[in-house]
C-alpha positions, 0 to 999 in steps of 0.5 A, a space after each residue: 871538569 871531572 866528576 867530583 867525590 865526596 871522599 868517605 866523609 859518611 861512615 854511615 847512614 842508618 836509624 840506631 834498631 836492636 844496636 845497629 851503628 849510625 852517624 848520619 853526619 857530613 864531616 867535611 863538605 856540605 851538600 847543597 841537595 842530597 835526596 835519600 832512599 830509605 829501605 829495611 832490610 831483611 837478613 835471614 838463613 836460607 836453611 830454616 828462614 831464622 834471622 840474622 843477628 848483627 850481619 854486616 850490609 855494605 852499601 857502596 854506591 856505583 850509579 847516582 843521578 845529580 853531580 856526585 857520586 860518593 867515594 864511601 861505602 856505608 856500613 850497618 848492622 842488623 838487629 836481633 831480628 835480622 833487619 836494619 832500617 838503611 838510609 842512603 843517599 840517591 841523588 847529589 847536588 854540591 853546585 852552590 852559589 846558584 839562584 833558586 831559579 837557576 836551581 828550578 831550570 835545572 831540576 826541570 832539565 832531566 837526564 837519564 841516565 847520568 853518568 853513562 854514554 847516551 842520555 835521554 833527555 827531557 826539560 820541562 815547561 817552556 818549549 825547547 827545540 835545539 839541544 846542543 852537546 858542547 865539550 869542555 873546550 867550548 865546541 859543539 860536538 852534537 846537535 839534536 832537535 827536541 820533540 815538544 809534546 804540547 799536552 804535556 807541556 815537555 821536550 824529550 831528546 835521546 842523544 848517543 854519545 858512544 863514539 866521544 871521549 869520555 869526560 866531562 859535557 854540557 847540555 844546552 837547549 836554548 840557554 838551559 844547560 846540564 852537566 853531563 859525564 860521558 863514560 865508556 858504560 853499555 849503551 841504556 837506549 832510548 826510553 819511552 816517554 812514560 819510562 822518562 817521566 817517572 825518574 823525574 825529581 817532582 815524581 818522587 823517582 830519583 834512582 841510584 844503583 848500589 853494590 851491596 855485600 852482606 857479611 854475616 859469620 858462619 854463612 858465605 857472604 852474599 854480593 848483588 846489586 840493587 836499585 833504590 829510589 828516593 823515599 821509602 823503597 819498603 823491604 828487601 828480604 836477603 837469604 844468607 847459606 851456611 858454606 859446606 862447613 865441617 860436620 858436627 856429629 858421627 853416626 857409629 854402626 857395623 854388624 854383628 855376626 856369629 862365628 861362621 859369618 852368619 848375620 845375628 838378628 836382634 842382638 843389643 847393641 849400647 854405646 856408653 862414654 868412657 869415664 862416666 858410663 852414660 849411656 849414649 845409644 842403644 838399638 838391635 841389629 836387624 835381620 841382615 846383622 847390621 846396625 846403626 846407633 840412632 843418636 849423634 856423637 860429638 866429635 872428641 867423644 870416647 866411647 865403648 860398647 856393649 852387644 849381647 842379649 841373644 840367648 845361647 851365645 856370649 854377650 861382649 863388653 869393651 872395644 874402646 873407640 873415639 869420635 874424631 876431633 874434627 870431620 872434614 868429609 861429609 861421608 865420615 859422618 856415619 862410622 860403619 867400622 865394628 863388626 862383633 863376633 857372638 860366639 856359642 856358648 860351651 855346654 859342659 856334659 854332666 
């Protein structure tokens, strides 16, 4: 028997905050067992830590204990402070027609993980000492003893399935069975007795592993993986960075020099916008002539200059120039281009 999938009937899971879309309903099967883990996210710029508004969390589940793992992907959407209280299943059950104490013998029959390509194993309560493997034709593939531990009142077994098909198996200890699917995964090895018990059901510790893509405009998505519990897992902060993307703004600058080449120090230099003469900058050249106009220009802006206010030598007026509609380089962001000649004034003889 394969490993059954719930054929994208949950379009998502999620608690409505700040207009984030939620159904949180089963629309074609019913699930006998489902446990949930719940988590808040937190979604931010990495530049100055604001929140993101309406970023898309995919949530896609890739490890799952229980008999499912769902063939859907959950979608949400953070609110106006960049967080998003998500809802997803970690653990499926859609046996039905069992008996309550059929339930309970299973519950306490605990595989870990699963699917995968070794297993750890642990049941609860009544001693059990022989585990065998037995494949879909009915044939013992593997045997295992079971280590009980009085105290505790549990058997555990660690059973290496790497060097079988994949498919579908099933665990038996003394008439307690458990589904089992082998698969082609990197062994996880054995696990210790504490690590064991604490995936169990009655700890509140299910675990399931999801693929998460976060999708926010203007920034790269961001694709990790995350491990969640059932119940509450508390918060998870993401941190979204812009690409390197076009800049917004130029930097005009040159020199200002006199009619030998000599540099012209604390010569005027404004920048107005064409058509309306604001003014959009103004500064003085320093003692090398240079220059560098301390307020940004959007891109498209037409602008013209003015440079003079050195006494004995003409001032200047004109020397349309524009900003271009877009930059693509990084470097194109400072205009170092204009260069103004101050000549002397002619003195007239009397």
């Amino acid at each position: 028997m394969a490993l059954s999938k719930l054929q994208n009937i949950l379009l998502a899971s999620a608690f409505v905050a700040g207009g984030a879309i939620a159904t949180n309903q089963m629309q074609a099967q019913t699930v006998n067992d489902t446990i949930w883990g719940e988590v808040v996210t937190n979604v931010s710029s990495i530049e100055n830590s604001t929140p993101i508004e309406n970023a898309e969390l995919l949530f896609t589940p890739l490890q799952m204990q229980g008999d499912t793992i769902p063939d859907t992907t959950y979608q949400f959407f953070t609110n106006n402070a960049g967080t998003e209280l998500v809802k997803v299943p970690i653990y499926i059950d859609l046996e039905t027609g069992r008996t309550d104490q059929e339930k309970k013998s299973i519950d306490e029959f605990l595989v870990y993980p699963n699917p995968s390509s070794d297993f750890n194993i642990r049941t609860f309560g009544k001693p059990l000492t022989n585990l065998k493997v037995i494949n879909i034709q009915g044939q013992v593939v593997k045997e295992k003893k079971l280590n009980y531990d009085n105290a505790n009142n549990y058997s555990t077994a660690y059973v290496n399935l790497s060097n079988l098909p994949t498919g579908t198996y099933i665990l038996n200890a003394n008439g307690v069975s458990k589904k089992i699917i082998k698969t082609n995964t990197p062994t996880v090895g054995e696990k210790t007795t504490t690590n064991i018990k604490a995936v169990h059901k009655s700890t509140n510790n299910w675990e399931a592993t999801y693929k998460l893509i976060i999708n926010a405009e203007g920034y790269n998505s961001l694709d990790t993986i995350i491990v969640l519990e059932d119940g509450f897992n508390g918060q998870m902060p993401f941190q979204l960075t812009p690409p390197p993307g076009t800049p917004q703004y130029q930097f005009i600058a040159g020199n200002v020099i006199d009619e030998n080449d000599n540099p012209i120090e604390g010569a005027t230099v404004w920048i107005k916008e064409q058509g309306t003469n604001n003014l959009l900058g103004e500064t003085s050249s320093l003692a090398n002539g240079s220059y560098i106009l301390p307020d940004s220009l959007l891109p498209g802006t037409q602008f013209y200059f003015g440079v003079g206010g050195i006494e004995g030598k003409f001032s200047f007026q004109g020397d349309v120039g524009e900003v271009p509609i877009q930059i693509t380089n990084l470097a194109d962001t400072l205009k170092a281009v204009y260069k103004f000649i101050l000549p002397n004034k002619v003195h007239e003889v009397e």
